[in-house]
MARDOZA-38457 format. One record per atom (N, C-alpha, C): residue number from 1; x, y, z; atom name. Coordinates in nm, 4 decimals, m for minus. Example, Ala and Ser with C-alpha at 12.3 -4.5 7.8 and 13.67 -1.06 7.14 Angstrom:
<fifis>
[1,[1.3190,m0.5690,0.7800],N]
[1,[1.2300,m0.4500,0.7800],CA]
[1,[1.3200,m0.3300,0.7800],C]
[2,[1.2850,m0.2250,0.7080],N]
[2,[1.3670,m0.1060,0.7140],CA]
[2,[1.2900,0.0030,0.7870],C]
</fifis>
This chain:
<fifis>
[1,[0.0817,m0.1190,0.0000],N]
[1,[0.0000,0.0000,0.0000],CA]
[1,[0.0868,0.1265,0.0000],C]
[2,[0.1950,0.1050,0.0477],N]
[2,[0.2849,0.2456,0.0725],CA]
[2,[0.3393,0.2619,m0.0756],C]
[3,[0.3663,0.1796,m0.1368],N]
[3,[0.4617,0.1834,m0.2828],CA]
[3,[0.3233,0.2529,m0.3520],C]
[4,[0.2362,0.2221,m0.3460],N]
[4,[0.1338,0.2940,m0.4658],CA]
[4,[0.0805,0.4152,m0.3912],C]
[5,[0.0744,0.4364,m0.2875],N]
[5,[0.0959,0.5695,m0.2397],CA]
[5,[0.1894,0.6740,m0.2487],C]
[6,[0.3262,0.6587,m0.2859],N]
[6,[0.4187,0.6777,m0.3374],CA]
[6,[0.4173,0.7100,m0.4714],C]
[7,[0.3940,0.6193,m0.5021],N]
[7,[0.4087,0.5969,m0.6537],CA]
[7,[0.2280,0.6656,m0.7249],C]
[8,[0.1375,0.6795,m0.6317],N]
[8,[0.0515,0.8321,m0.6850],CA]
[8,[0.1141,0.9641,m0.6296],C]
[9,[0.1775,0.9790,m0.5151],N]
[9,[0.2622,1.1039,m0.4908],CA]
[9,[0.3049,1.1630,m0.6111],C]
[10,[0.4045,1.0910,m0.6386],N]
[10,[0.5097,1.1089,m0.7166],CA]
[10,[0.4645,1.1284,m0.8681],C]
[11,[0.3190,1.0243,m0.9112],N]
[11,[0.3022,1.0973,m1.0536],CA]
[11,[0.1751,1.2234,m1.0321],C]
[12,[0.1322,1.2809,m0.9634],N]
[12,[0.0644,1.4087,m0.9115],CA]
[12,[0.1539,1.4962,m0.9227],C]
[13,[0.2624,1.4554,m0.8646],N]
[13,[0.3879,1.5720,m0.8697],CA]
[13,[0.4716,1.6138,m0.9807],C]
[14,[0.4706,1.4884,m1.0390],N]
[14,[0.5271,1.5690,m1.1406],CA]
[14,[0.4418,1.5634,m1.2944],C]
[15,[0.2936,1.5987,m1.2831],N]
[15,[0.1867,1.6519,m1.3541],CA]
[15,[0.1932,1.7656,m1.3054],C]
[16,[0.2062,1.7906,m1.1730],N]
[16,[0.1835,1.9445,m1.1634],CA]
[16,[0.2886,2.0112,m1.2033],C]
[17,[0.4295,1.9474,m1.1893],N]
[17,[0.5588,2.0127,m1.2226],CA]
[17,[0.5319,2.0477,m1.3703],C]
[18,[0.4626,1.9836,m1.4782],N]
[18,[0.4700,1.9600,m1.5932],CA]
[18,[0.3682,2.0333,m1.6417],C]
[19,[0.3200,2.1257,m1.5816],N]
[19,[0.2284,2.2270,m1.6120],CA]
[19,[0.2212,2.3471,m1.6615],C]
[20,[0.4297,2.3782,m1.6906],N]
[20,[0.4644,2.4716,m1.7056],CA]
[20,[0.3712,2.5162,m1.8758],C]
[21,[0.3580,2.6618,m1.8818],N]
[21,[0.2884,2.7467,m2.0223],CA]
[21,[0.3824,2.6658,m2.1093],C]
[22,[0.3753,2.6036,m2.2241],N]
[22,[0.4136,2.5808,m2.3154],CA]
[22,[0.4423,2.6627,m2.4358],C]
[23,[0.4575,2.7023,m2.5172],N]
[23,[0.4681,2.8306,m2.6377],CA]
[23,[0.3772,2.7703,m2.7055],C]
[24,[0.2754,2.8813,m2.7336],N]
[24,[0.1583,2.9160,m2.7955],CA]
[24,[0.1909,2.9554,m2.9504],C]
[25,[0.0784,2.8730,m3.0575],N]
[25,[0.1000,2.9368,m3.2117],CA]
[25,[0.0046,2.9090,m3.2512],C]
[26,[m0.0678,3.0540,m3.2843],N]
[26,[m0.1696,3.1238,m3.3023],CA]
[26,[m0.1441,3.1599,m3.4937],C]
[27,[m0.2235,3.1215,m3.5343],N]
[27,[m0.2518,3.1676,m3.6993],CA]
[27,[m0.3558,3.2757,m3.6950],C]
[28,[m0.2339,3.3655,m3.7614],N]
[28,[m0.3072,3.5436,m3.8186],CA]
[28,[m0.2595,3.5569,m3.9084],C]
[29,[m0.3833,3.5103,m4.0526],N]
[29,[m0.3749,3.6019,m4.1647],CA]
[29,[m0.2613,3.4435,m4.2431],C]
[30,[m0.1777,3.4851,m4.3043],N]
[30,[m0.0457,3.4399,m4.3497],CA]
[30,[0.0541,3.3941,m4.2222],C]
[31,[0.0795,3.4662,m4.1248],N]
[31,[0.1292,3.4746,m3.9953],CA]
[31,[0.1052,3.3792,m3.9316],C]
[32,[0.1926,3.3376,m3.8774],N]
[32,[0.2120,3.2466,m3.7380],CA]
[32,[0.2444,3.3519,m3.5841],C]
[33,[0.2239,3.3432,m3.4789],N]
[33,[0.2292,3.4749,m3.4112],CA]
[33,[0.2718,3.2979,m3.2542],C]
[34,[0.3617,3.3221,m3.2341],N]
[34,[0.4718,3.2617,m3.1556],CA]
[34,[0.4316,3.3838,m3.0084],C]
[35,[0.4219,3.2727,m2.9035],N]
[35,[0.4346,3.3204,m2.7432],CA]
[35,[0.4841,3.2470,m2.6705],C]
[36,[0.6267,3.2799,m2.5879],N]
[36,[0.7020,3.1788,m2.5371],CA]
[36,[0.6506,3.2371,m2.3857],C]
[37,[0.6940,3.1756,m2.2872],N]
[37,[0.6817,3.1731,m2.1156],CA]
[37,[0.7361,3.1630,m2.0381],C]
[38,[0.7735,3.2355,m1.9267],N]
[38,[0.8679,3.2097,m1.8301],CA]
[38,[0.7820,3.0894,m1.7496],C]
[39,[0.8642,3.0475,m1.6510],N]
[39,[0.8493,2.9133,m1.5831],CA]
[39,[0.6753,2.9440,m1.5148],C]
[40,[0.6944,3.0654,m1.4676],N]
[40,[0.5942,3.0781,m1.3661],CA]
[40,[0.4428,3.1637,m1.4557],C]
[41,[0.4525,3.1021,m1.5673],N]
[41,[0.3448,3.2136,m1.6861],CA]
[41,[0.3616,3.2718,m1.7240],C]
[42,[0.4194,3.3706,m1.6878],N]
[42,[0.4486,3.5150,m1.7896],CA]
[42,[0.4846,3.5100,m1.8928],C]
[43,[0.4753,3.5621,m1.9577],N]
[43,[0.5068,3.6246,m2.1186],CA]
[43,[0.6402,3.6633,m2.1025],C]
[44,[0.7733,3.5257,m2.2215],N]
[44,[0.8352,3.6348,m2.1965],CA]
[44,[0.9268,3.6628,m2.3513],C]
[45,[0.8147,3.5664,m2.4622],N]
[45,[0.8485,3.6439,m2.6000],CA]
[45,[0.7497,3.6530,m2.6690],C]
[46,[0.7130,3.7383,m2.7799],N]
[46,[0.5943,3.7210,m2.8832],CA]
[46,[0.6617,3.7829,m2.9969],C]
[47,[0.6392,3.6997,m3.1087],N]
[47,[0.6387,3.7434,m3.2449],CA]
[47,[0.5463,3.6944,m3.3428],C]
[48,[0.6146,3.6988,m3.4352],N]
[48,[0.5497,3.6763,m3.5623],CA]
[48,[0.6682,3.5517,m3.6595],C]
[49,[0.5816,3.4673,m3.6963],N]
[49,[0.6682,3.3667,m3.8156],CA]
[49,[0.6046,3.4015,m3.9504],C]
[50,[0.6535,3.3811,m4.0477],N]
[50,[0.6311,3.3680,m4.2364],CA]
[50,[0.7442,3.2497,m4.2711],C]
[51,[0.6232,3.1591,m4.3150],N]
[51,[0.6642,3.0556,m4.4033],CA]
[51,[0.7948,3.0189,m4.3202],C]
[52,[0.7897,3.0080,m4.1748],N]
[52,[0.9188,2.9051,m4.0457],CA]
[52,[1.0260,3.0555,m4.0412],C]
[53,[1.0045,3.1706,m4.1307],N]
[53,[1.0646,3.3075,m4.0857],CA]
[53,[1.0502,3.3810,m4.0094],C]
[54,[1.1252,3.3948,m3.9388],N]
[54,[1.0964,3.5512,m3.7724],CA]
[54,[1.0577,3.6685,m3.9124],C]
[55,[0.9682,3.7047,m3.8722],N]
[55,[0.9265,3.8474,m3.9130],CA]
[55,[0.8266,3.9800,m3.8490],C]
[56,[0.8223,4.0738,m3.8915],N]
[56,[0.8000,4.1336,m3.7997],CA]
[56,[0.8330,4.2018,m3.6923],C]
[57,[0.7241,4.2303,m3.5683],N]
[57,[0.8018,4.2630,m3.4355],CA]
[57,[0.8327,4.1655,m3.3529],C]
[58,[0.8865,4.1169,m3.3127],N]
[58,[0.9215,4.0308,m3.1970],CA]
[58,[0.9300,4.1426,m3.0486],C]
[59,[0.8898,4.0916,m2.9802],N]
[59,[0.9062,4.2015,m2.8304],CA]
[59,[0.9410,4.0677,m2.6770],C]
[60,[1.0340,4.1046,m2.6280],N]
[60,[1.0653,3.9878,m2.5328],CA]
[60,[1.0266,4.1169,m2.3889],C]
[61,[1.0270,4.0484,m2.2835],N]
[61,[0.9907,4.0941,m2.1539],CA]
[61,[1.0473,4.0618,m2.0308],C]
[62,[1.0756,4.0958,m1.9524],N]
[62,[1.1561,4.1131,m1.8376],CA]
[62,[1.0015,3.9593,m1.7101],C]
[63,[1.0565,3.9165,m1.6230],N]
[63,[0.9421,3.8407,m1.5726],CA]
[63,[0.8057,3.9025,m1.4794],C]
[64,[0.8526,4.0722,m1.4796],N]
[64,[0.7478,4.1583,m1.4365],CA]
[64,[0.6565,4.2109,m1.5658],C]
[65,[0.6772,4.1644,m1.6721],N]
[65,[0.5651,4.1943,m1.7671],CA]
[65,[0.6114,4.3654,m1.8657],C]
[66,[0.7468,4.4031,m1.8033],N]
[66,[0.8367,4.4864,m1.8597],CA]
[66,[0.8873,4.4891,m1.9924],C]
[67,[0.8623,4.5490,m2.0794],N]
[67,[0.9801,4.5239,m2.2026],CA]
[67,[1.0853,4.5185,m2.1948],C]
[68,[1.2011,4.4448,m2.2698],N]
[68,[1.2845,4.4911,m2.2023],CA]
[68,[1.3677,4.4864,m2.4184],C]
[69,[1.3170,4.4188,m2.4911],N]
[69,[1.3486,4.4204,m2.6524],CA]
[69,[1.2428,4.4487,m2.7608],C]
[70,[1.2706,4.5182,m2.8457],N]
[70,[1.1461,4.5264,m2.9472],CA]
[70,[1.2457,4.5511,m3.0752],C]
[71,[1.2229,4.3987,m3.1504],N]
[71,[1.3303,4.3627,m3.2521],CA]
[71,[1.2305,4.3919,m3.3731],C]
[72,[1.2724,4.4008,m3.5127],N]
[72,[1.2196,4.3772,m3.6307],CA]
[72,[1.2972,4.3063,m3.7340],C]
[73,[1.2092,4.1922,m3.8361],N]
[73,[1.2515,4.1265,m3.8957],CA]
[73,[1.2024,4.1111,m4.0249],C]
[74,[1.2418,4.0693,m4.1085],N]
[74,[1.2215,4.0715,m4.2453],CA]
[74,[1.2112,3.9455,m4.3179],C]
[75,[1.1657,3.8344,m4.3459],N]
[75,[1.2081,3.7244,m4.3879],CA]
[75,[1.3354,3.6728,m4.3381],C]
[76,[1.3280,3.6445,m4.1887],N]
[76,[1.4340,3.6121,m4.1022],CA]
[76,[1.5548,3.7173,m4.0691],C]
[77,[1.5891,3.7931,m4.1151],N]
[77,[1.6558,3.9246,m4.1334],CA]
[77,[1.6552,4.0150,m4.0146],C]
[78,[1.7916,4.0759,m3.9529],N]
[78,[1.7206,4.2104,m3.8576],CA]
[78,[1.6919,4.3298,m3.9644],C]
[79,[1.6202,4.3731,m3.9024],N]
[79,[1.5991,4.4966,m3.9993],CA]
[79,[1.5634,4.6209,m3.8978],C]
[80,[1.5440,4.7502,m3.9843],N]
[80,[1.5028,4.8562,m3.8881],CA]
[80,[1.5455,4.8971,m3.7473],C]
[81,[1.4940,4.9807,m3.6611],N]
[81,[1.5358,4.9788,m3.4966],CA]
[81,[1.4665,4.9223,m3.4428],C]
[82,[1.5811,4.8361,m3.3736],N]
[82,[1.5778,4.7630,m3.2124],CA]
[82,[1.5922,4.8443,m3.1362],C]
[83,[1.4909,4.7896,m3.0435],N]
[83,[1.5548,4.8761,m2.8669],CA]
[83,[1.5453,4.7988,m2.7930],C]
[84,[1.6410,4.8196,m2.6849],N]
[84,[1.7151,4.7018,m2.5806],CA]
[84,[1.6904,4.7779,m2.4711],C]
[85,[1.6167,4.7517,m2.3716],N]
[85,[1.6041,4.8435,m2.1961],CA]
[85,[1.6582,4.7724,m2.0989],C]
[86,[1.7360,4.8480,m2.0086],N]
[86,[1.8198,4.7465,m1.8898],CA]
[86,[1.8056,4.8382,m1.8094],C]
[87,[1.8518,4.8584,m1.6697],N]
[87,[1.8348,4.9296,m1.5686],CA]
[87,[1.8977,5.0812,m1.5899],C]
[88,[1.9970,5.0710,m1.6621],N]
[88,[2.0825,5.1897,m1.6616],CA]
[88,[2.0746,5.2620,m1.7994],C]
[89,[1.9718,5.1883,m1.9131],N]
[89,[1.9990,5.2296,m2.0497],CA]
[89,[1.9096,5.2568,m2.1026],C]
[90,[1.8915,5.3230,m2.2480],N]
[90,[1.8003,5.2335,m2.3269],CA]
[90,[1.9079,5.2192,m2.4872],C]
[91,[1.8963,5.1264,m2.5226],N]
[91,[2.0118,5.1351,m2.6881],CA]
[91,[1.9306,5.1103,m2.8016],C]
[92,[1.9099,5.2168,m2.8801],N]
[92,[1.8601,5.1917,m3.0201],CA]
[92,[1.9848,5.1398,m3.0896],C]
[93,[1.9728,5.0288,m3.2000],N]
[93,[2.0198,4.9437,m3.2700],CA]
[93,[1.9686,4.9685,m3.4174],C]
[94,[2.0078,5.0676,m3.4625],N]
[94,[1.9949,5.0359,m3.6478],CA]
[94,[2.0307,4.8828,m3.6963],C]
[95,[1.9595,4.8318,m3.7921],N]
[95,[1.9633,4.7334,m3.8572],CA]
[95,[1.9436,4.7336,m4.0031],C]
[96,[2.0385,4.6601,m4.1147],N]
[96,[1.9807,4.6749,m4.2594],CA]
[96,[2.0346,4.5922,m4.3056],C]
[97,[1.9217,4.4591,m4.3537],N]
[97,[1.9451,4.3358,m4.4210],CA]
[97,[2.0697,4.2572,m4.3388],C]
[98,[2.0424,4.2480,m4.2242],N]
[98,[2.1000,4.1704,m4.0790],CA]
[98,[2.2111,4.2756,m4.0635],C]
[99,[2.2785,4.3684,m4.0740],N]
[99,[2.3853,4.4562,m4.0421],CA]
[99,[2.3477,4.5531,m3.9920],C]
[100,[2.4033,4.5829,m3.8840],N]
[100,[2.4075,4.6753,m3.7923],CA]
[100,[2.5012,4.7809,m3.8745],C]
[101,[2.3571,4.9239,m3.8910],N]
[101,[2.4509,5.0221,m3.9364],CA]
[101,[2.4786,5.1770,m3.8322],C]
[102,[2.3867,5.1360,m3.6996],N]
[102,[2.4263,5.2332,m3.6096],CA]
[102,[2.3339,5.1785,m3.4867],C]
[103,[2.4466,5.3031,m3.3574],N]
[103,[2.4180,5.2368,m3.2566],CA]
[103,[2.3918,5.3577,m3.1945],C]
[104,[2.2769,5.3702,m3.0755],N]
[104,[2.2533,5.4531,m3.0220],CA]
[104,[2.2323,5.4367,m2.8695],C]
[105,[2.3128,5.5021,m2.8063],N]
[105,[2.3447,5.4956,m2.6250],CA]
[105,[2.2672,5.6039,m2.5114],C]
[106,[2.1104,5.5698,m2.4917],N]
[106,[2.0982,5.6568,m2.3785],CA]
[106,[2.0621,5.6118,m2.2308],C]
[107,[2.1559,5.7305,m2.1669],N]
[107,[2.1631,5.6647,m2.0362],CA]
[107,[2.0898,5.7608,m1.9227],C]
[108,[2.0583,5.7009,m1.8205],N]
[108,[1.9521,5.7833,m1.7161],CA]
[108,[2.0720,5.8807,m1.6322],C]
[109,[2.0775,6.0198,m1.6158],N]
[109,[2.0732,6.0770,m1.5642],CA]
[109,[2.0558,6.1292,m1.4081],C]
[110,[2.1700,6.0677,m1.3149],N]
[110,[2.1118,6.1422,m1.1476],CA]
[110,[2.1145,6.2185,m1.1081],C]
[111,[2.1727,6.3084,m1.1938],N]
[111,[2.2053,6.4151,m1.1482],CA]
[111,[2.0504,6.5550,m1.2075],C]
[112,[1.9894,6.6847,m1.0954],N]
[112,[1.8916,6.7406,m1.1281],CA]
[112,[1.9646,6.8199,m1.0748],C]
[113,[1.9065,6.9561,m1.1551],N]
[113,[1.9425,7.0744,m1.0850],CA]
[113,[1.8326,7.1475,m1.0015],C]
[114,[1.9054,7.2367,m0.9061],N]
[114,[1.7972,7.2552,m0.8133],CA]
[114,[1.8408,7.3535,m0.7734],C]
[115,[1.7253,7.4834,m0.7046],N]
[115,[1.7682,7.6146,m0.6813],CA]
[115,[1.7619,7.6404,m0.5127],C]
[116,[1.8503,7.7081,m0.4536],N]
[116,[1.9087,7.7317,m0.3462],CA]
[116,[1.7899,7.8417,m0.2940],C]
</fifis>
């Protein structure tokens, strides 16, 4: 009696372990529209496919539901501006036909001025 008590423990447990969000693919239009998941649900990519191609926007997210990338693609291709957000930044990324043709660096500011 203890072994199959056990042995339902153990497959309960890991059904529930196995519950994690799986990536979601959703048909729009021509489009395939891709949603990946952090462990605990969240959202933490969405794009767009053509014909098994990244295209489109892709936007990934931090596990507070934050942006933290917003890429564009072309028939698998980077293309256009990216922006990348981190605690201290934000970086626009020119892109053209996968080459990076400029880079752009802004950073937060602690310093305010203030009157006496």
């Amino acid at each position: 009696m203890k072994k199959i008590l056990t042995l339902i423990v153990l497959c309960v447990a890991t059904i529930g372990y196995a519950q994690d969000r799986e990536t979601t693919y959703t048909i729009e239009g021509d489009l395939v529209k891709a949603t990946y998941y952090y462990e605990d649900g969240s959202i933490s990519t969405e794009g767009y496919f053509k014909d098994k191609k990244l295209t489109g926007q892709w936007t990934r997210f931090d596990k507070n539901g934050n942006k933290t990338q917003i890429a564009k693609y072309n028939d698998g291709k980077k293309v256009g501006k990216w922006f990348v957000w981190n605690d201290e930044s934000l970086k626009e990324i020119n892109y053209n036909n996968n080459a990076i043709v400029s880079v752009n660096l802004w950073k937060h500011e602690a310093k305010l001025a203030a009157n006496k």
